[in-house]
N, C-alpha and C positions, 0 to 999 in steps of 0.2 A: 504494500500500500504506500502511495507518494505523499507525500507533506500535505497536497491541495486536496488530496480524498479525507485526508483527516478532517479538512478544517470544513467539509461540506455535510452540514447537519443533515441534510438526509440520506449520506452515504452512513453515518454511523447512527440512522436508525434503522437504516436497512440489517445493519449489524447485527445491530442488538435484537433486534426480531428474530432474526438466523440464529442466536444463539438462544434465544428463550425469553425474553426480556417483556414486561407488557409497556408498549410506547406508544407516546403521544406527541402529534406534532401541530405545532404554533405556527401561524403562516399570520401575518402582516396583509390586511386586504384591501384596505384604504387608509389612506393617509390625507390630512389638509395642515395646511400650515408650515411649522418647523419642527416638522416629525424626527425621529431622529436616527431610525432606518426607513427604507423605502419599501413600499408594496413587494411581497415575493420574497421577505426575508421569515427564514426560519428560527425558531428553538424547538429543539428537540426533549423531553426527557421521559425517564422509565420510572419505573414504579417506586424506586426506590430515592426519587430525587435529584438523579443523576443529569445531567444538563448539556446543551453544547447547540453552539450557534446564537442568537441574540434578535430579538422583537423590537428592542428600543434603545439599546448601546447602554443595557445595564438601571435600565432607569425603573422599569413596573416589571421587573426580568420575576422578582419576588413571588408578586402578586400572580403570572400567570406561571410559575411552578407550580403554585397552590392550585388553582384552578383545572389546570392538568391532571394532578392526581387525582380530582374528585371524576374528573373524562376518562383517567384509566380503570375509577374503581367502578363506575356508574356505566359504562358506555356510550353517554349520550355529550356529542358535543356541544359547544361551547362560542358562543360570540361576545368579545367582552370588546369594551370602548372605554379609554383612557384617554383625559386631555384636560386642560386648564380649567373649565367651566366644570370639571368633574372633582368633589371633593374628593373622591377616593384617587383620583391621579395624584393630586396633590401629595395625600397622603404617603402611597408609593414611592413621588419624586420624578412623576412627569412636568420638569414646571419649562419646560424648552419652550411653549407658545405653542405647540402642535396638537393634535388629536392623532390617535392612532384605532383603528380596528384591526384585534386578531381573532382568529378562527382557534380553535383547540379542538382535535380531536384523535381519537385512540386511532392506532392504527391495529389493523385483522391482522 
């Protein structure tokens, strides 16, 4: 495996699936403002809390771990919306000006 398969969160979910892993993946669906990744970015994580890739450059990364795990134990996904007019983004540490939409869901 090269450097850049590592760093591609859904080549190491595909992993973790292959080896037994229950994973859940975060996709970035719309963006307005001064988002602070762009549409089409990932985080990946497994059952266990385990992580890799990034939704917001570390900003609500927290909040949608948690969210995850509830899509890995539940099956059902997940549409959450973080952004400044949001107290819970705040909370998190979305405070960049943007609004973000990610998707969360288990993968089969």
């Amino acid at each position: 495996m090269t450097a850049s398969e590592t760093l591609d969160p859904l080549l190491t979910a595909q992993t973790w699936r292959e080896s037994g892993r229950d994973v859940a993946v975060a996709t970035v669906v719309e963006t307005w403002g001064s988002a602070p990744r762009p549409s089409g970015s990932h985080l990946v994580i497994d059952g266990e809390g385990n992580f890799e890739g990034s939704v917001s450059g570390g900003c609500v990364e927290g909040a949608v771990i948690t969210e995850a795990l509830d899509v890995i134990t539940s099956g059902v996904p997940k549409m959450l919306e973080f952004g400044v007019a949001d107290e819970t983004a705040w909370r998190v540490g979305l405070s960049c000006g943007g609004k973000i939409k990610v998707y969360v869901e288990r993968l089969a």
